[in-house]
VEXDREN-2710 file (C-alpha; in Angstrom, 1 decimal):
% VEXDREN-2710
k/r/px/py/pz
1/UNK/0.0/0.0/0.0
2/UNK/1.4/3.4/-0.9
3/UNK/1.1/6.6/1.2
4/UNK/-1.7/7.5/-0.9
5/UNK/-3.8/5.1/-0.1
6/UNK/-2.8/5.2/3.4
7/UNK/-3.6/8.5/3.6
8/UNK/-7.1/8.3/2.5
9/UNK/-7.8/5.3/4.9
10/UNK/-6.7/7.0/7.8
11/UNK/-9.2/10.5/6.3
12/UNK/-12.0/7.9/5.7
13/UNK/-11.8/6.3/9.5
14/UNK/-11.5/10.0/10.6
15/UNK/-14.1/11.3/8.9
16/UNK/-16.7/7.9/10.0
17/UNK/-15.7/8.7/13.2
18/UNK/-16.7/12.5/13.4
19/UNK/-19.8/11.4/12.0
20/UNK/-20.6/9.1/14.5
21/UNK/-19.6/11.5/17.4
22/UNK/-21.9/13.9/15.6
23/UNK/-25.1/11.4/15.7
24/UNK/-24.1/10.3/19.3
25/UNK/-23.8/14.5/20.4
26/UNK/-27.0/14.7/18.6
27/UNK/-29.1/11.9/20.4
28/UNK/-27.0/13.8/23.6
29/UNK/-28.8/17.0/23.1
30/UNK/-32.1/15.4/22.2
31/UNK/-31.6/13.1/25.4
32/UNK/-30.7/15.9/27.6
33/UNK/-33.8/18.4/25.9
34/UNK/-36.4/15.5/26.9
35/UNK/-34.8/14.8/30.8
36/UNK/-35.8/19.2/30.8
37/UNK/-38.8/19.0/29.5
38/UNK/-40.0/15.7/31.6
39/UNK/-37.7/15.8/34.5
40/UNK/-35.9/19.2/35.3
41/UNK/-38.4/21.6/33.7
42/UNK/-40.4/23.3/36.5
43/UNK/-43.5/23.1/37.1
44/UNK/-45.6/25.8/36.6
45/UNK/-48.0/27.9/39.3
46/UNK/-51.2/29.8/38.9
47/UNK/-52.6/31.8/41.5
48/UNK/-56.1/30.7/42.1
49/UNK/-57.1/31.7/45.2
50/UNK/-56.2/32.6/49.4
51/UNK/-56.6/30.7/52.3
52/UNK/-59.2/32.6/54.4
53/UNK/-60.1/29.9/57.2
54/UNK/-58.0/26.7/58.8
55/UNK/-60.4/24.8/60.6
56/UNK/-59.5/21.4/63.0
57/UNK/-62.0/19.5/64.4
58/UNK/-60.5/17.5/66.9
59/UNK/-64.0/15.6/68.2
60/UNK/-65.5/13.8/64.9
61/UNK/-69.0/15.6/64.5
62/UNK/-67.8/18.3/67.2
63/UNK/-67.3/22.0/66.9
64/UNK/-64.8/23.1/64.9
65/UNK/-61.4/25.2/66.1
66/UNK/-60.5/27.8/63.7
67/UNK/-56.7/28.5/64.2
68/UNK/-54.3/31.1/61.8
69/UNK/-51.3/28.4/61.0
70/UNK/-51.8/24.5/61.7
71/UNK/-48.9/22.0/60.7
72/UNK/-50.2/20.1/57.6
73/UNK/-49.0/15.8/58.3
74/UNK/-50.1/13.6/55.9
75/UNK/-52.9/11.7/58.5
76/UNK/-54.4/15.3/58.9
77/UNK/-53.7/19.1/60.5
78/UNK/-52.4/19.3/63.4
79/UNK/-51.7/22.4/65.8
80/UNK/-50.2/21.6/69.3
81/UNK/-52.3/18.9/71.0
82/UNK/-55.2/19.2/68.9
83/UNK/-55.5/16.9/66.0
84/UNK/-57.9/16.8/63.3
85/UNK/-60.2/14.1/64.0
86/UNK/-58.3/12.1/66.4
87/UNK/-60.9/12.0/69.2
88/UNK/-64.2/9.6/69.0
89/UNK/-67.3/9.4/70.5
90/UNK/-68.6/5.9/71.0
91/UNK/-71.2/3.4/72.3
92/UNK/-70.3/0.8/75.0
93/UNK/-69.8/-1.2/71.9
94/UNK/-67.4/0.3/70.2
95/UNK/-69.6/1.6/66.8
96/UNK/-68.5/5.4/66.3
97/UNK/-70.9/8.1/67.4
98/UNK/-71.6/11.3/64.9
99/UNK/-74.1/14.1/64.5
100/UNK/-76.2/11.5/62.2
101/UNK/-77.4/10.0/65.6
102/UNK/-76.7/13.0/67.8
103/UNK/-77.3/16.1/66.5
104/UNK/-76.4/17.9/69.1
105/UNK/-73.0/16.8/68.6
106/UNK/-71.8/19.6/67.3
107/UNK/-72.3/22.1/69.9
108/UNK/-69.5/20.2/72.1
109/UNK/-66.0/21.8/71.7
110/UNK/-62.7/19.6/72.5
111/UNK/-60.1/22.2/72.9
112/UNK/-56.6/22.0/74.9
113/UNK/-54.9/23.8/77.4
114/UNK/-51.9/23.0/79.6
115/UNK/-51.2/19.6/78.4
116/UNK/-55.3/18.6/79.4
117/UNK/-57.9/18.6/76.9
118/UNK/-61.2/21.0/77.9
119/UNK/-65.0/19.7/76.8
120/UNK/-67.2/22.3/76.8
121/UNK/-71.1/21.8/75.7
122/UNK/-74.2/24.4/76.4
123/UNK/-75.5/24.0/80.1
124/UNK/-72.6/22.0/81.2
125/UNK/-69.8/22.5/83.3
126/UNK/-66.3/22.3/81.6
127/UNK/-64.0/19.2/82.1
128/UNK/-60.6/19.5/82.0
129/UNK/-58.9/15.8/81.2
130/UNK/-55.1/14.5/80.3
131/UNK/-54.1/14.7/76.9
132/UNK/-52.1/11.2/77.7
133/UNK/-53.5/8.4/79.7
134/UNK/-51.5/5.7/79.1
135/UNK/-52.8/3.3/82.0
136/UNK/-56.4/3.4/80.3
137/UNK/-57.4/0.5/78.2
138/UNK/-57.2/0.9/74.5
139/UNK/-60.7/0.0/73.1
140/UNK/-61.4/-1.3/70.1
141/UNK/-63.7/0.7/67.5
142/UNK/-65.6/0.2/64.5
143/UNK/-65.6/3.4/61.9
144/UNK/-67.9/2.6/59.4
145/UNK/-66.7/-0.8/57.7
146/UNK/-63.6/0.1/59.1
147/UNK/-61.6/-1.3/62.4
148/UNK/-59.8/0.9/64.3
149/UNK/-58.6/1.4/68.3
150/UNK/-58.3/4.6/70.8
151/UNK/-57.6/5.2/74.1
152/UNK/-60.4/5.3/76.7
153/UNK/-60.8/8.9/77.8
154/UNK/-62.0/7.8/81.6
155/UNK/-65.1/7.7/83.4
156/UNK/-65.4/10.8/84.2
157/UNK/-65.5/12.0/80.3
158/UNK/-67.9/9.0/79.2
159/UNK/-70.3/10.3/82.1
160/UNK/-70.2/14.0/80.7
161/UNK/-71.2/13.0/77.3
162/UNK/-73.5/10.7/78.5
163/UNK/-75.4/13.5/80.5
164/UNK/-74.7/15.7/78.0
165/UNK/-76.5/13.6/75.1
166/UNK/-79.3/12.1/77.3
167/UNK/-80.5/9.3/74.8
168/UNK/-81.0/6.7/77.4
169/UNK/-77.4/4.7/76.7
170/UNK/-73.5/5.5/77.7
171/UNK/-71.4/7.4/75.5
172/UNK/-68.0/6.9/76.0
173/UNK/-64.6/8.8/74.2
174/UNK/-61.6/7.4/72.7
175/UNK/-58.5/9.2/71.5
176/UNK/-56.6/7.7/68.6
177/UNK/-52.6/7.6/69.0
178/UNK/-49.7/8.0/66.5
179/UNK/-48.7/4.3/67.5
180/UNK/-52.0/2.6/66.8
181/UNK/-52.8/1.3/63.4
182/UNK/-54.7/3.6/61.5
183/UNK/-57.2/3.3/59.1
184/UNK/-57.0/3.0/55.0
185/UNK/-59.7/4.8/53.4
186/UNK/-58.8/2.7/50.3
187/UNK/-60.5/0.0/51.8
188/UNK/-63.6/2.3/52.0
189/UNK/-62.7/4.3/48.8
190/UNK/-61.2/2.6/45.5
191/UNK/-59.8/6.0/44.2
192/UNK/-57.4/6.4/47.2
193/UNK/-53.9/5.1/47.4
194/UNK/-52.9/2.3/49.4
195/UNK/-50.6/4.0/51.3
196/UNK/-53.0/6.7/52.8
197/UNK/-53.6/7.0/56.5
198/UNK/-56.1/8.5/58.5
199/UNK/-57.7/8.4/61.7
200/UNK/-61.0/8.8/62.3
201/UNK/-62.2/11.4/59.4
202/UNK/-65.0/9.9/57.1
203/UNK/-62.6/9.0/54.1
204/UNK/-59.6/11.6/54.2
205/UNK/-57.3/13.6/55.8
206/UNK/-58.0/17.1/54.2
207/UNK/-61.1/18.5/52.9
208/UNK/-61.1/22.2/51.1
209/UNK/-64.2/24.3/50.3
210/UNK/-64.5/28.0/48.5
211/UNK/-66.2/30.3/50.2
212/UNK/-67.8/31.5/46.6
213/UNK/-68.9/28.0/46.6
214/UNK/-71.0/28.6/50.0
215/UNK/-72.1/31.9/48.5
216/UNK/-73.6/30.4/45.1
217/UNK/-75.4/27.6/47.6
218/UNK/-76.7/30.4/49.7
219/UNK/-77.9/32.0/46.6
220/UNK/-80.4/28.9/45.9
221/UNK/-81.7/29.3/49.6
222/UNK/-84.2/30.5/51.1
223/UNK/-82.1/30.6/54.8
224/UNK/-78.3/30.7/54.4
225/UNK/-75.9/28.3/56.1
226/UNK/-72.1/29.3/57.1
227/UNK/-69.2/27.1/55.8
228/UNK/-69.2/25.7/59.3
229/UNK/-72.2/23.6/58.1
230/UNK/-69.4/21.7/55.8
231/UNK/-67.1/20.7/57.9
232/UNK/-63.9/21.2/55.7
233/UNK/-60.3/22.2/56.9
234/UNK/-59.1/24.7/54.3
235/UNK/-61.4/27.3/53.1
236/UNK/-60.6/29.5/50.5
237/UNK/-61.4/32.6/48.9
238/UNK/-60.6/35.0/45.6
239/UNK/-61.5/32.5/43.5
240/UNK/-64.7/31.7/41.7
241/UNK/-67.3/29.4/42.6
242/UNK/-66.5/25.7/42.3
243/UNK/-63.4/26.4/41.2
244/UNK/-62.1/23.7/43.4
245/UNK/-62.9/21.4/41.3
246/UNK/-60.4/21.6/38.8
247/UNK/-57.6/22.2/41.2
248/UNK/-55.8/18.5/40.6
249/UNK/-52.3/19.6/42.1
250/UNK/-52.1/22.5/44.9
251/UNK/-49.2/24.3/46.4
252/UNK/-49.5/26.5/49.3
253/UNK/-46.8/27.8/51.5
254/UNK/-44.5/24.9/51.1
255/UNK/-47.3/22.5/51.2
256/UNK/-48.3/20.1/48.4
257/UNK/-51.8/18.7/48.2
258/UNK/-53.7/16.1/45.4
259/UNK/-57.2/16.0/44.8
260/UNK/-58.5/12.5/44.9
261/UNK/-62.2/13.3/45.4
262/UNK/-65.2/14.8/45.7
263/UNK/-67.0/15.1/48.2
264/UNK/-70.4/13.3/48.7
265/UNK/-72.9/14.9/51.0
266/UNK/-75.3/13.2/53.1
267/UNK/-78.0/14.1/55.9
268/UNK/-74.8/15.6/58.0
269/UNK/-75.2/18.8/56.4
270/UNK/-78.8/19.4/57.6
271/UNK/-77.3/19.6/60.7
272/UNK/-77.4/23.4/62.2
273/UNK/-74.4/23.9/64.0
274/UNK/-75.3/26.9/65.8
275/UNK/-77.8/25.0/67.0
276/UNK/-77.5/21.5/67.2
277/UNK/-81.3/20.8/65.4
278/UNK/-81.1/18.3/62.2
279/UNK/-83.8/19.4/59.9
280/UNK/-83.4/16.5/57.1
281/UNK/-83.9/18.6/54.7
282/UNK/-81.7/22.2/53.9
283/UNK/-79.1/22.5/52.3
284/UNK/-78.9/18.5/51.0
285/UNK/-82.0/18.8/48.6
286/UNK/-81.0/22.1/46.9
287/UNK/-77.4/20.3/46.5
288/UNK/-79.0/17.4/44.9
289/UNK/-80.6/19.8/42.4
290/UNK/-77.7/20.6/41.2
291/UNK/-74.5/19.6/42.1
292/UNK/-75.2/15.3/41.3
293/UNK/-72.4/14.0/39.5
294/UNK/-72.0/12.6/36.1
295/UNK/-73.6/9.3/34.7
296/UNK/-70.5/7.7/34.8
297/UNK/-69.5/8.3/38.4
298/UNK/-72.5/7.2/39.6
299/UNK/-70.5/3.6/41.1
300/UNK/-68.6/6.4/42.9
301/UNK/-71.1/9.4/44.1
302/UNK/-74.5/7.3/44.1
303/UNK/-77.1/10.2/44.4
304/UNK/-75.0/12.3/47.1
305/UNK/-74.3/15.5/46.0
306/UNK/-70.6/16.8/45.4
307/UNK/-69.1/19.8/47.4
308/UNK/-66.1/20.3/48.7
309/UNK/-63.0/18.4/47.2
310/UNK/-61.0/15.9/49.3
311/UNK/-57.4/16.3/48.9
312/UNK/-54.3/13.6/49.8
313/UNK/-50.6/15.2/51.2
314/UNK/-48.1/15.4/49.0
315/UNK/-45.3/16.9/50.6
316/UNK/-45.7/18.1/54.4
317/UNK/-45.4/21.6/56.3
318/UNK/-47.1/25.0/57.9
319/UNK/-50.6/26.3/56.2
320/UNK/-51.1/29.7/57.4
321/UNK/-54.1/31.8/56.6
322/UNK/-53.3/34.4/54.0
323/UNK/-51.4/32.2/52.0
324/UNK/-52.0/32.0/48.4
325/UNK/-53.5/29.1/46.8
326/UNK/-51.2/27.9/43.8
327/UNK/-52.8/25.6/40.8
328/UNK/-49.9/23.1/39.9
329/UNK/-49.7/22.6/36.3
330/UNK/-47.2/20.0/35.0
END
């Protein structure tokens, strides 16, 4: 072979070679333009409204507490002793007690002070018990279909509610504990995830209302009912009525939230809170003529009406009220 031709053998392997770098840098930049737009990209945030309320209702079916900040777990909100639905009001036999049965319910507030919880209820004295009783026995409860345990409250608690509710049969209270095994509202719910927690909360641990969804309700009404009526924990405002439910993906403060839900209403919400009196009627009909879902949720929804979105925890931290509601768009 003369230098010629070795020559242009060693230009042709150079040459192949380049080529193939180029392709390879190519399939680099394309590679690496995908992981951005997939992967490293941002997401995007749209204002869509402000946290006006943060309400924790540590008694299932009692009074709310409206507080400005709460710490936001994934099993609920929490804000120093009192946790969102971690206490229970039962029968000697374990099945949970709510404002369905006892209406008046909802006039008993379950606040803490002190390191002792304080029930309060109209005509009654207050009574002041330990947060922490570990030498009580640990019942066990039924929560729907669900099982679940707590911590016997005492005697002196189960005789105040008994008094309290006067219907002829002991009441007792139970207080569920970070070390007991909690519920999964999957097994109530197909359309939450396995790894969900809660306590004793109907079928999740956050529920979010607008107030401009209240306000289009109390349009339809011939009496108007408060957002209290609803029960939910985050109430929002600046935004338009039923806006909520779009909102897939939230973000506020540092808090991340995913809408798994509606929610379905039932006789609860003819429940007056101010006053304790169940009327079986207001606002549940006027929801049902208009706010039923679609044909093919109806396996889901059955003829309850939908207000108020339910929402897992995504990523952990402090709601305050005032902070801004972000849409998340991906």
């Amino acid at each position: 072979m003369n230098l010629v031709d070795v020559l242009r053998n060693a230009f042709t392997f150079i040459y192949k070679k380049a080529q193939l770098w180029a392709v390879g840098g190519g399939i680099t930049v394309v590679a690496l333009g995908l992981g951005y737009t997939f992967l490293l990209r941002p997401n995007k945030l749209n204002r869509v409204g402000v946290v006006s309320q943060l309400l924790i209702h540590p008694l299932k079916s009692g009074r709310a507490v409206s507080v400005a900040l709460a710490e936001c777990q994934t099993i609920g909100l929490k804000y120093g002793e009192l946790r969102d639905r971690h206490w229970l009001v039962i029968t000697e036999d374990g099945h949970m007690v709510t404002g369905r049965q006892e209406p008046r319910l909802v006039l008993v507030s379950l606040t803490s002070k002190g390191g002792q919880m304080c029930l309060n209820g109209p005509d009654m004295e207050q009574l002041r018990f330990p947060v922490l009783q570990p030498d009580n026995p640990i019942i066990n409860c039924r929560v729907f279909s669900s099982d679940i345990q707590g911590r016997d409250c005492g005697n002196e608690v189960s005789h105040w509610l008994t008094s309290y509710l006067a219907a002829g049969k002991t009441f007792r209270l139970v207080h569920f504990e970070p070390h007991m095994k909690p519920r999964r509202p999957a097994e109530t719910e197909s359309l939450y995830p396995q790894r969900e927690k809660i306590a004793y909360p109907d079928c999740g641990p956050i529920m979010l209302l607008s107030e401009a969804s209240v306000k289009d309700l109390n349009s339809r009404l011939e009496n108007d009912v408060t957002v209290a009526r609803f029960r939910p924990n985050v109430i929002v405002s600046s935004c338009e009525a039923f806006d909520e439910d779009s909102w897939e993906d939230i973000q506020i403060g540092d808090v991340r939230m995913h809408r798994v839900m509606a929610c379905g209403r039932c006789i609860f919400t003819t429940v007056d809170p101010e006053t304790g009196v169940i009327s079986r009627k207001q606002p549940l009909e006027t929801l049902k003529n208009y706010r039923l879902c679609d044909e093919a949720e109806k396996h889901i929804y059955k003829t309850s009406p939908l207000f108020g979105q339910m929402y897992t925890v995504s990523k952990t931290g402090i709601l305050q009220v005032g902070d801004v509601v972000y849409k998340i768009s991906h």
